[in-house]
Structure formats: structure tokens, C-alpha cells
N, C-alpha and C positions, 0 to 999 in steps of 0.2 A: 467421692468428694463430699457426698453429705457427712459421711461421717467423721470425715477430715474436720468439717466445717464442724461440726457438735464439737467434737474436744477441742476445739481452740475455745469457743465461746462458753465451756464447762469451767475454765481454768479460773482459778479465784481472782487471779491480775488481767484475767481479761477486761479489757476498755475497748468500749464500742467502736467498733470500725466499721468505714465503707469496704466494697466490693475490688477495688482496687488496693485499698491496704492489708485486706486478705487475702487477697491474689498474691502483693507480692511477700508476705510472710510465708504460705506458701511456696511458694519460688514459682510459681505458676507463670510462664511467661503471656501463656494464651489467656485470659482473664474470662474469655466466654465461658467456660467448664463451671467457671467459681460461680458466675452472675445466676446462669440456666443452676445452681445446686441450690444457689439462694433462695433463687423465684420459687422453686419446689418446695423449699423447707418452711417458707413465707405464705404459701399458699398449702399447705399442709397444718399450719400454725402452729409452729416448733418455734419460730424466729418471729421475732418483728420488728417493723423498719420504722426508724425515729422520723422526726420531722427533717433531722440533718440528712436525712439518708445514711443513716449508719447505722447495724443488724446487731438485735442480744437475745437472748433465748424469752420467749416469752412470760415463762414463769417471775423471770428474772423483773420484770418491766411491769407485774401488777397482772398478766393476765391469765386464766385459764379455761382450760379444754375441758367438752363435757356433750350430754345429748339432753336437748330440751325435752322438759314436760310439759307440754302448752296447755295451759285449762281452760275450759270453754270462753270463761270470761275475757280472755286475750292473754293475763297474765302468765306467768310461766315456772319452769325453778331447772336450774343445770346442775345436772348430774354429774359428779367429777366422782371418777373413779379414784379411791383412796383418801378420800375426805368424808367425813363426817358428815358437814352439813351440805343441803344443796344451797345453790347460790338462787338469790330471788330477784327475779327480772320484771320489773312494771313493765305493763302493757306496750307505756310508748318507747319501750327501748328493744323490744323482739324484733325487730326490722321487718320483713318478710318471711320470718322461718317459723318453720311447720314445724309440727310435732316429732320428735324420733332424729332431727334433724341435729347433726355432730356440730357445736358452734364454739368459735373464740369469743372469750366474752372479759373484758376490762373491769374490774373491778373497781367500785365508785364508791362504797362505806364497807366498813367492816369494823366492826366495836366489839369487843369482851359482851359476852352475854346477850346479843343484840344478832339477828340476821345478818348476813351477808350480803350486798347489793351487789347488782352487776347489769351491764349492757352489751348486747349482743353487736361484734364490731368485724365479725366475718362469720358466713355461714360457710365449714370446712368440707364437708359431706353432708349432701339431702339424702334424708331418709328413704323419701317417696320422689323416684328420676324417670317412673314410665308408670303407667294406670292400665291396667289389663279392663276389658268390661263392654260391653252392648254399648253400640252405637245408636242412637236415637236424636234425632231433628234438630243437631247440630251440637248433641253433646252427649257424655260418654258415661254409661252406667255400669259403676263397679260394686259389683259383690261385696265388696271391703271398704264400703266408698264412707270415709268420716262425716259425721251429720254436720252441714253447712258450705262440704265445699262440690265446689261445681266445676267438671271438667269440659272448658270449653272446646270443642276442635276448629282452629283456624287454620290450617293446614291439613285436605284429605284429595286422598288418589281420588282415580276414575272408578268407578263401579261400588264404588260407597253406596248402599242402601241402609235404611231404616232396618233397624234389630240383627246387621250386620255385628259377630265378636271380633276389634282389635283391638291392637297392639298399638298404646300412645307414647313420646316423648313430650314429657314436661316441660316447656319452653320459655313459660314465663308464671314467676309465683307473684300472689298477693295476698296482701295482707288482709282483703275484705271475702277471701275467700274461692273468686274462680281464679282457676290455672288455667292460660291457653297450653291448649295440646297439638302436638303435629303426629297424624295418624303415621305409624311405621308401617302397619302390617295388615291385611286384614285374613283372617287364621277359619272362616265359619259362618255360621246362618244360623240363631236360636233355633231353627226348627234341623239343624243335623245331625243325626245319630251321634249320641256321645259328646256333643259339643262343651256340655258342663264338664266332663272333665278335664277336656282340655282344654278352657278357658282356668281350672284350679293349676293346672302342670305348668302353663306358659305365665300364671301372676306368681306362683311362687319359685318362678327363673330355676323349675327342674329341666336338664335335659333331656330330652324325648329319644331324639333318630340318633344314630351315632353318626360322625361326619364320615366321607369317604374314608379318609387318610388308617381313622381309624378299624372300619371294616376290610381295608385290604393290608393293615397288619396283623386282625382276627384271622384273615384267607390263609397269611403263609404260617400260622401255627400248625404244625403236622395231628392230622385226626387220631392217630395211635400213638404210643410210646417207642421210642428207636429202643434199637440195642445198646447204645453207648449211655441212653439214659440210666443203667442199671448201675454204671459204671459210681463207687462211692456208696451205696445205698443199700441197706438190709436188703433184701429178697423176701417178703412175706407172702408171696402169689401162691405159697400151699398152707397159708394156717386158716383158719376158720373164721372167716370174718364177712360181717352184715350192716348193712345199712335200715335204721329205722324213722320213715320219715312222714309226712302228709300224703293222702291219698294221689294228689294232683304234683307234689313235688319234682321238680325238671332238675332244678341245679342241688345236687346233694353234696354238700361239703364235709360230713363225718361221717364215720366209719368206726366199728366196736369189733371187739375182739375179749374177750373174756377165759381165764380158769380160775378154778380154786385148789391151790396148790395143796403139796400132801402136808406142809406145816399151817394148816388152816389158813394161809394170805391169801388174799383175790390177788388173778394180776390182770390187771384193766388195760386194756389197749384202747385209747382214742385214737383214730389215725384223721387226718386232716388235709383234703387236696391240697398240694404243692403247687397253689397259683403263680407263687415268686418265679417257681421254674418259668412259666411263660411270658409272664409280666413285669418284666425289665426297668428298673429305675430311669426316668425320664422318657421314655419311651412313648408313642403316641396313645397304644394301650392303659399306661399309667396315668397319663396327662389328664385322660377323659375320666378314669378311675375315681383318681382323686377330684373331679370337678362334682361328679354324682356326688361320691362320698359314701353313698350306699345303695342298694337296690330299693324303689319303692313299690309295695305291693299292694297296689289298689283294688278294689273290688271285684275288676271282673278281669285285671290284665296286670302285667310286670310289667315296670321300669328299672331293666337290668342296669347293677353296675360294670358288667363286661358283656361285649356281643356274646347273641347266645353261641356261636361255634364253643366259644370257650366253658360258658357259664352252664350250657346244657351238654357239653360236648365233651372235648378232653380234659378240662378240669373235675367235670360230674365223677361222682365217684357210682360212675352203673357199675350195672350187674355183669362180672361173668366178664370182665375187659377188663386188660392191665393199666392200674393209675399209678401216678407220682403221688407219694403223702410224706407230709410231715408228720412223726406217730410219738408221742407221749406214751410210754407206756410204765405203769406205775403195779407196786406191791402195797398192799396196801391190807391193814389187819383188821381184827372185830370192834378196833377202838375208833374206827378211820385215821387212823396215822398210817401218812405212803412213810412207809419202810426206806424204799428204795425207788430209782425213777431213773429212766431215759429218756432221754428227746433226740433224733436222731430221723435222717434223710430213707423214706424208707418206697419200694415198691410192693402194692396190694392189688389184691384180687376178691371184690366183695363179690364172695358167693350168692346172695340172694338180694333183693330190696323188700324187704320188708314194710309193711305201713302201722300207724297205729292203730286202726280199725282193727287188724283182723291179729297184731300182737295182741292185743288186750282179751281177744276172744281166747286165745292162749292161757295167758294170764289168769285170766277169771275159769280157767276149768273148760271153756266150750271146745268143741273142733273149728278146726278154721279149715276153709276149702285151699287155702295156699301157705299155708306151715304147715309141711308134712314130715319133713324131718324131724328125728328125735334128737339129733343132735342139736339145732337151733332149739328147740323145746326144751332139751334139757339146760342148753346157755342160757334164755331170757329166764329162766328160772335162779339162775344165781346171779343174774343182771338185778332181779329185783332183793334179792337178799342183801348182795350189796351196796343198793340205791338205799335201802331203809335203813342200813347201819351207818351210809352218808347222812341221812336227811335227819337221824336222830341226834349225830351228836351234832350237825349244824344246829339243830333248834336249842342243843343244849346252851352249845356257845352264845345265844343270842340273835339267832337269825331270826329277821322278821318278815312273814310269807302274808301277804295282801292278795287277799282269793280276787280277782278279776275276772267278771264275766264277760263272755270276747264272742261278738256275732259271726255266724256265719251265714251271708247272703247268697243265696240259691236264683242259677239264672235261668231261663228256659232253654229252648237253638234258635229265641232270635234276638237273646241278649236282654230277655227283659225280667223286672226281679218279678220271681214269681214264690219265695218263701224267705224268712229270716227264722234260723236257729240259734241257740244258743250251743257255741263252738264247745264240743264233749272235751276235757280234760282227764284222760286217763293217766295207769299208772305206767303204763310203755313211756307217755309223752313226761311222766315225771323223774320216768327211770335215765332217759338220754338228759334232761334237765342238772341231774346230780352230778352224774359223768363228764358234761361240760363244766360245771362249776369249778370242780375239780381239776379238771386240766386243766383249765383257766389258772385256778390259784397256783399250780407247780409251776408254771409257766413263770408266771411274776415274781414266785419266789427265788426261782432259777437266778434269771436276773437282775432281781435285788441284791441277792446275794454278793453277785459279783459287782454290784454298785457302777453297772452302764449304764448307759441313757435308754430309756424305754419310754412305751407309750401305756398309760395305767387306764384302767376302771375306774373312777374313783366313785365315791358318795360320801359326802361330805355329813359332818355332825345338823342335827335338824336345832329349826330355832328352839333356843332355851324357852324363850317366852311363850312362845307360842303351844310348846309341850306342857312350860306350867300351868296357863289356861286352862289346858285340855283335862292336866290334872283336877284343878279344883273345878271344873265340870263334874269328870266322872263322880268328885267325891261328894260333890252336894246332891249328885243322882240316887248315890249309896253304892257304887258299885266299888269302890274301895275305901278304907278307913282312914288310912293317912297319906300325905303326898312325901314322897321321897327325897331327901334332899338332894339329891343327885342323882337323877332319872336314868337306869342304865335299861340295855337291850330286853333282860328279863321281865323288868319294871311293863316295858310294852308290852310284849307277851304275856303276861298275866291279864293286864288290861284286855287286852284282845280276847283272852279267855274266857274273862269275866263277863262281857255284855253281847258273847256269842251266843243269836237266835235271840235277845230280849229286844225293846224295845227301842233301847237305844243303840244299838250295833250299828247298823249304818252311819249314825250320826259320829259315834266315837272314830270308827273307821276312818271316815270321811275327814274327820279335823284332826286325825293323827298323821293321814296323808298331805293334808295343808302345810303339816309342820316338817316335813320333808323337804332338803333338799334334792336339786333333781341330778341322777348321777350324768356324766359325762368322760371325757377320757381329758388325760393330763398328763404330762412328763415331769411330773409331781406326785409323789408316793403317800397320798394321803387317805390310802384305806377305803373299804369298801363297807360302809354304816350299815345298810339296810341287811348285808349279806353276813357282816360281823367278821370282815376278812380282811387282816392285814395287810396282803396282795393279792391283788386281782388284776386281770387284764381282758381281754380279748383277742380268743389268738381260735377260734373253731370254726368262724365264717370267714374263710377271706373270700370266698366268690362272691360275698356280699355285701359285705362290710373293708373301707378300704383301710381304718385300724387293725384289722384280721391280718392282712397283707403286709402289712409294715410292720407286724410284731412278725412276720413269717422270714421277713428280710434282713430282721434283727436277728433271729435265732440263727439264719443262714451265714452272717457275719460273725458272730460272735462266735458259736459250737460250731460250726462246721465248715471251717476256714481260719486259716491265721488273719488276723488285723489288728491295724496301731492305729498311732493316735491320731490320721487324721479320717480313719473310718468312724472313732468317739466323736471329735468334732464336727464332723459332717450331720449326725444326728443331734447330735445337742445344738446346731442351729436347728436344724430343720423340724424337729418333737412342737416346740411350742405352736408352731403357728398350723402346725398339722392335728395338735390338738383341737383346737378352737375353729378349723375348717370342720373337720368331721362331727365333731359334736352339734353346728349348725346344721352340715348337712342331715344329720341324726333327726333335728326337732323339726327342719323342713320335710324329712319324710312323713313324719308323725302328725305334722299339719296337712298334709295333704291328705292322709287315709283316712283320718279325722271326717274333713269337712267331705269327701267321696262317701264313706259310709255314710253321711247323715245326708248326703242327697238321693242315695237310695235307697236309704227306708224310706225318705219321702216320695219317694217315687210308689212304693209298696205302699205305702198308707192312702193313696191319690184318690185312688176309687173307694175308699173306708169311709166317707166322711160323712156323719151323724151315727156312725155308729158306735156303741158302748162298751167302754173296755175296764176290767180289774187293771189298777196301776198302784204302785206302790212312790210316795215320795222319794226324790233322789237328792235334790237338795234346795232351799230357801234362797231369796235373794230381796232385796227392796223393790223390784217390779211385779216378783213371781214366782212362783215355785215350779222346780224340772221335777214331771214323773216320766215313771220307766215303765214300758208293759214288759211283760217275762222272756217277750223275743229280744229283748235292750232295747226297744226302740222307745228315744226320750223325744217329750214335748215340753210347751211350757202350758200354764195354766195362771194369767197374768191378771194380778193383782186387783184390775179393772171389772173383773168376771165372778168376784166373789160373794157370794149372797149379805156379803155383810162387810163394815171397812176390819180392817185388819193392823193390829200390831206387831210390830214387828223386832223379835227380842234377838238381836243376833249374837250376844256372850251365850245364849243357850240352845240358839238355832232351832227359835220355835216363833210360828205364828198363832196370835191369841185374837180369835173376834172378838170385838168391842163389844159387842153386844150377848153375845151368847156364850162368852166364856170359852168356848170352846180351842182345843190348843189342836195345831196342826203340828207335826215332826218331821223330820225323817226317817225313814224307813214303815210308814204309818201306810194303812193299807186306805187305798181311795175310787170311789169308780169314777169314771170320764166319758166325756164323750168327745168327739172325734171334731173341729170345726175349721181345720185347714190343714194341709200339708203342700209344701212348695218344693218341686224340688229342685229348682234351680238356685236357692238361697239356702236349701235342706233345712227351714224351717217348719215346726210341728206344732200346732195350736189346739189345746184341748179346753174345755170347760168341765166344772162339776158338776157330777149328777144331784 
């Protein structure tokens, strides 16, 4: 009905009608269906209703959609997606809406050359509808909590104490700042094991427990493979195939297989659990799937995206047990061009599980107490031949590789952090890295080819501006002579090259990353920047990624079954908006590990404090400067604390004391001392020696 109702009032001859002369243009004899489609589309702010009572699209009538930018001072500016400029809302016309908050807003001036005015005349969706955070003497303290406003609670259960953590409903906003709140839930006690991370899980609305429905359709998935599962499917349960994963890894989703043929071509086998086999479209397993979006892997525990029966179980691709995979397997020469390639429904049998620790000792020449086989010894040896003939002409083409240092936080047996390393990167963990890329790219080529609906990788082009900056940085530094007029992939890499180990590296780094988009997935084929790849997808995790799974489903429809056109149509609705769920679910994972890791180095730093640490700057700000000690753990060192006042040059991302000349950078080496760490806010406070 709603959409009934849009193309009537899309039609260039449409004249504003009531609910009744809709209804019977329609031929609707029941007029409630039209009235209940209106209210929705009226309260959604697609439509809006005249003073006559009579409904036209909003656009049509002066008005637009958009999500406030509220600035401190009350004023505002809405965001419209696909417009140019934002719209500017005085103070006295924000109503009650909060920042982030989705609002119709009427359009009041609008001139050539001049701002846009507007007044906010429905708030459509609130950004902020529930306040996670410590309960205290009648109001509710959030982690996240915006400077000025105050969450009152006028509504709480029985057994409410002080420094009690819950869960509130928003129940009434204002404009001067407190929201009363009605407590929902109460989840904790600041003093219980673990409570900080589950105070981050429950504010950023990740799912924790599975629901019953969903663990007693994990139960009836059978723990082995049947016989009839064979049925359609290669048989590979007698080739040579291993898994190379993390020391502690539970859910392993690929699988390698390797030769080097007697015409010099590798022929690379990626095999890939066959979760689709289990995990049925609309199914109670898919439903919860797609809510996660992904598995989140916090510091000292998972938040699987499938119970583990499945994700540790018969999806895993152990050792020495028959799986379901779906197997790419490619030909591929000494130029990295696949020759040739299959995707195909396949059964495997990984002979060993391998980890990276003790491949690498391979690798590098050592013995390892668990590769003892000369036949695995002799495969990861052409595993790496043909990782380095991948990862060379990648770099030819333009790929651009951003070294990331990535902690790893060390617990004791009673859960508490007792060391932070920095996570080793070997060549095993860069040999499976090229392997997936790689399958990745056939995969999207496959199906670009045939021009279906898919779900892509994408990375989009980085800002122009913000790269030309970067350029005439580097060149008034001197690390290159002229700026390019059209900045390509190489143009980076050189850069990169150029100010690797000097002085400025971090900093170039750092504001080359700025100029990056960030990638995501899209049912739009618009290439992979940072990778330098025409297509790309994600199809090597489905146990933990629910894009993995849906490109698993696609390859299942497309190759390995007949379908028409209303299997095309059913994804080409469904791609978009499964884009834009998972790619959120994606950066809510990344917020959460985020803010976990940094409340356990604070935890690890807790008992540190006055003592003196080497730190190197990480990056400048108008309050402060983040340094990093070598284990990654960052603080700040704030603005207030510096022996002297400070300028602050940020076209070149350096601080100059006022008095003593003196220039601070990044990546500039500094010593600190230690003067908080919190870790229930995983804030880090240093001073300089």
C-alpha cells in the first residue's frame, strides 16, 4: 500500500488528495489500509499533510530529510544525503532534537549564493532511544555520555543500588539538556568480574546469548557429514590438504591444497566451509546471523556469529573429519595470471591443523616439534614461492600495504591481563593472506562476468584534497620533487618508500590513511583502491562474516543449480540493504574491540603509575598529543602538562613551543611518565619527563 501510495503522488498530474480520495482511486473499499499506510509514510517523513488535510510528498511541499549536527552552542546544520550544502538551523528552531537525530525540517530561505535555512518540524528517528551506563543517586552515568546532558532516572525497579550497570529508555528529551529515563534492565554491579565489557556489548546493541529457538536449531544440525551429503560434490577426502590458522583458533573456515604442475603452473586450492549447507535462507540460524552480522572477537572471549555446535563444530574445518567446502581452485603462472579456475561444491578431509608459530619455524629453516611431514614441508614451501610471485605483481599493480601493529593481550587462569605483545606477523600468516585475496578476486570476477547481483568489497577512491595536501607536505619536507597531477596507486608507494624509517614516516603514514576511504561491502562494483583490484568480494569467512555466507548462497544459485529470474530478483531487492546492515555490523564490531582493548591495557598499566616509559608520538591534536609505548599501549599527554604553551601547526602536524622553539612530530621519540590509567573509561594519562 505504501508503495501504491508513492506512485500516485510521484505522477506529475498528481493534486493533493485526502485519505478518502485515495482510497477510492485506489478502489480500496476498506479506506483503513490507505489511512494506517499514510500515518506510516507521514510519520516516516515521505508525505506530509496540508492544513486541508490533504497528503504530497514532502519534497514536493518545501521539505527535507536529513541527521542533525547539533554544535555546542544550540545551533545546528542537516545533513541531506545527496545535497551539496547542509541546511542551517538557528537555535530556536531545533525543537528538542539531539544530535545524530534523523529530522524533517521545512525549508524557510534559500537564495543563490547565500546558506540554506530551515526548521526542524518532526524529529523522524532519535539517534540516542536508550543510555547504557552506572546508575548513581538518581541518575545514570554513560561512558559515552555527551558533555552537558544528564540522564535523569524517574522510573526504577526494586533492588536499584548505587554503582548498579543498566539498561535505560529515553522517555522524555529536552532541550536544556536532562532526558528522564525509565530503567529497563539492571545487567551488573561495577564491582563484577567482566562487567566493563558487558556494559560496551549491551550500549553498542551487540548480541551476546543466542535465543532458545535459535540453539535448538544449532541441536538438530547433525555433528558429521551423512552419506547423501556427498551426493553432487567432488570427493577430495584423499588429496593433501591443511589448514593454517592462530594458535587458539576454534572456528577454521579455510583450507589449502597446493601443486606445482609439470608446465610450471601452481594449482592453488582454497577450500571454504560450506556453511550455506546448514544455514538455510530465513531460517532461525540465518535470522540471528544476519542480526550479529559478524563474529566479535574481544580480548579474552568470542561473540560468535553462529552457535558454536556449528562455528566450532561441523562447519570447522578440523583435523582428520570429513567437511562440506566450497573449493576455488585456480592455475595460476609465474606472472600471477589464474590460467584457469573452478568453483565447485566439494568434500575435504584436512589432514593436519597447522598454526602459524610453528609453520613459520618451517619456513625459516627451524624444526618444528609438530610438522613432521615432508610432504607438508615440501607444500608450504611452494605456498611461499607462490605467495611472493602473488604479493609481487600485487605491489606492481599498485597495491597499497599499511604495516599495522596489532596487540596481543596475555591473560593469566584468573582472567587477569598479565602481559601485552605486540601480535608477530609472519610469512605463513602472509602466505594464507595472498591466497584469500586471490580467491576473493576469482570469486567477483566469476560473477561480474556473468553480470548477477552480488555482494562486493569495495574501497572507494580517497579524497583528491586531502591526498593533494599530503602531497605538498611531503614535498616542502623534500621527500619528493614534484606533485603529480593525477595521483595514482604507484605515486603512494613511492611515497611510502620514500619517508620509510625517517622522520617523518608516521606522519606521512598517518595522513595518507586520513585520506582513505573506508572500505565496506556493496551490490555496486566499484573496485577495490587500496587492494588495486577491479573485483573483489568476500566469500573465505562465512563462519564469521555474514557477507561470506551470502556470497556462498549466490555461488550455490548461480553455479551449482539452475535459476531464473525471480532468484535474480530476489537478490537485487535483498544486496542493498544487506549491504549497509553488515558493513554497520562490521564497524560495530571494530568499536567494540577498540574500546575492550583499551580498557585492558588500562587495566595492565593500573598498578604502573609514576613510572617511566620510552614512547614515541602517535598523533597531535588541539588538546594533546597520543603516544604509543612498543607494547601499543597509547595515552595522551594533554596540552595542560606541557612545560611551556604550545602551537599548534596542524597543515603540518607539528607542535612548536612558544618559547623554546622547540618542534614536537610524529613519530618523534619521547620519555613519559605514567599519571593514570582507568580502565573502565580505558583512559591513559602520561606526562613528560
Amino acid at each position: 500500500m505504501r508503495e501504491k501510495l508513492l506512485a500516485i503522488m510521484t505522477r506529475p498530474d498528481y493534486r493533493f488528495a485526502d485519505g478518502f480520495q485515495l482510497a477510492r482511486y485506489l478502489k480500496e473499499k476498506d479506506g483503513r489500509a490507505v489511512q494506517a499506510a499514510l500515518l506510516e509514510l507521514e510519520n516516516d517523513g515521505l508525505i506530509v499533510k496540508t492544513n486541508q488535510g490533504k497528503f504530497g510528498l514532502a519534497e514536493d511541499m518545501g521539505f527535507v530529510r536529513g541527521h542533525l549536527d547539533l554544535k555546542a552552542a544550540g545551533y545546528g546544520f542537516l545533513i541531506v544525503e545527496g545535497r551539496d550544502n547542509d541546511v542551517f538551523i538557528p537555535a530556536n528552531r531545533v525543537m528538542n532534537a539531539m544530535d545524530g537525530d534523523y529530522c524533517l525540517v521545512k525549508i524557510r530561505s534559500q537564495k543563490r549564493d547565500t546558506r540554506t535555512e530551515g526548521e526542524i518540524v518532526k524529529i523522524i528517528k532519535r539517534n540516542v532511544e536508550k543510555v547504557i551506563g552506572e546508575y548513581f543517586q538518581g541518575a545514570i552515568f554513560s561512558k559515552n555520555q555527551p558533555s552537558g546532558i544528564i540522564y535523569k532516572v524517574v522510573s526504577k525497579p526494586s533492588g536499584l543500588v548505587d554503582h548498579s550497570y543498566v539498561s535505560a529508555k529515553i522517555i522524555r528529551y529536552s532541550r536544556i539538556g536532562i532526558l528522564d529515563c525509565e530503567i529497563t534492565e539492571i545487567f551488573g554491579h561495577k564491582d563484577d568480574p567482566g562487567i566493563e565489557i558487558i556494559e560496551v556489548v549491551k550500549r553498542l546493541d551487540i548480541p551476546y546469548d543466542f535465543p532458545d529457538s535459535v540453539l535448538q536449531a544449532a541441536a538438530m544440525v547433525p555433528e558429521t557429514i551423512l552419506d547423501s551429503d556427498f551426493e553432487g560434490r567432488v570427493d577430495l577426502t584423499n588429496e593433501i590438504i591443511f589448514t593454517i590458522d592462530g594458535d587458539d583458533t576454534k572456528d577454521i573456515d579455510d583450507a589449502i591444497s597446493i601443486s606445482k604442475l609439470s608446465d610450471g603452473l601452481y594449482e592453488l586450492g582454497v577450500h571454504i566451509a560450506d556453511v550455506s549447507h546448514y544455514v538455510k535462507p530465513d531460517s532461525p540460524l540465518d535470522k540471528e546471523a544476519y542480526q550479529r552480522g559478524t563474529s566479535v572477537y574481544l580480548a579474552d572471549r568470542v561473540i560468535p556469529m553462529l552457535p558454536r555446535a556449528l562455528s566450532n563444530g561441523i562447519c570447522s574445518l578440523n583435523p582428520e573429519v570429513s567437511r562440506l567446502a566450497i573449493s576455488c581452485t585456480m592455475k595460476i603462472n609465474k606472472n600471477a595470471e589464474v590460467m584457469d579456475y573452478r568453483i565447485y561444491p566439494s568434500v575435504i578431509r584436512s589432514i593436519q591443523q597447522l598454526t602459524y608459530k610453528e609453520a613459520n619455524k618451517v619456513l625459516d629453516g627451524q624444526e618444528s616439534i609438530k610438522i613432521k611431514s615432508t610432504i607438508i614441508i615440501d607444500k608450504l614451501k611452494v605456498m611461499r614461492e607462490l605467495a611472493e610471485i602473488l604479493n609481487r605483481v600485487r605491489m606492481e599493480i599498485g597495491s597499497i600495504d599499511f604495516e599495522t601493529i596489532e596487540p596481543k593481550i596475555m591473560f593469566d587462569v584468573d582472567g587477569k591481563v598479565n602481559d601485552i605483545v605486540v601480535r608477530e606477523r609472519g610469512v605463513s600468516e602472509r602466505i594464507i593472506e595472498e591466497f584469500m585475496l586471490v580467491a576473493n578476486q576469482v570469486v567477483a570476477t566469476e560473477i561480474e562476468r556473468k553480470k548477477l547481483p552480488f555482494i562486493y568489497r569495495i574501497h572507494e577512491e580517497p579524497d583528491a584534497e586531502k591526498l593533494k595536501s599530503l602531497f605538498l607536505l611531503a614535498k616542502e619536507l623534500g621527500y619528493i620533487e614534484k606533485i603529480p597531477k593525477r595521483i595514482q596507486h604507484q605515486d603512494l608507494q613511492k611515497l611510502l618508500a620514500a619517508v620509510e624509517d625517517t622522520e617523518y614516516d608516521k606522519v606521512i603514514t598517518m595522513l595518507m590513511l586520513r585520506s582513505m576511504a573506508k572500505a565496506k561491502y556493496s551490490e555496486r562494483n566499484l573496485g577495490h583502491y587500496g587492494l588495486a583490484f577491479t573485483d573483489y568480494t568476500h566469500f573465505t569467512s562465512p563462519i564469521r562474516r555474514y557477507p561470506d555466507l551470502l556470497v556462498h548462497r549466490m555461488l550455490r544459485s548461480y553455479l551449482f543449480a539452475d535459476f531464473d529470474d525471480s532468484v535474480v530478483n530476489e537478490y537485487e531487492k535483498l544486496l542493498p540493504d544487506a549491504a549497509i546492515w553488515t558493513s554497520k555490523t562490521e564497524r560495530r564490531s571494530m568499536v567494540a574491540e577498540r574500546e575492550i582493548d583499551d580498557m585492558k591495557k588500562a587495566e595492565f598499566m593500573e598498578n604502573k603509575i609514576g613510572e617511566e616509559f620510552e614512547a614515541i608520538v602517535a598523533s597531535l591534536t588541539r588538546f594533546g598529543m597520543f603516544v604509543e609505548l612498543p607494547n601499543t599501549v597509547e595515552g595522551l599527554v594533554h596540552l595542560s602538562t606541557f612545560p611551556e604553551a604550545i602551537e599548534y601547526d596542524e597543515d603540518r602536524m607539528i607542535y612548536l613551543g612558544i618559547s623554546s622553539r622547540k618542534v614536537y612530530n610524529i613519530g618523534m621519540k619521547v620519555r613519559v611518565k605514567l599519571i593514570k590509567a582507568d580502565r573502565v573509561s580505558g583512559k591513559i594519562d602520561f606526562v613528560l619527563v
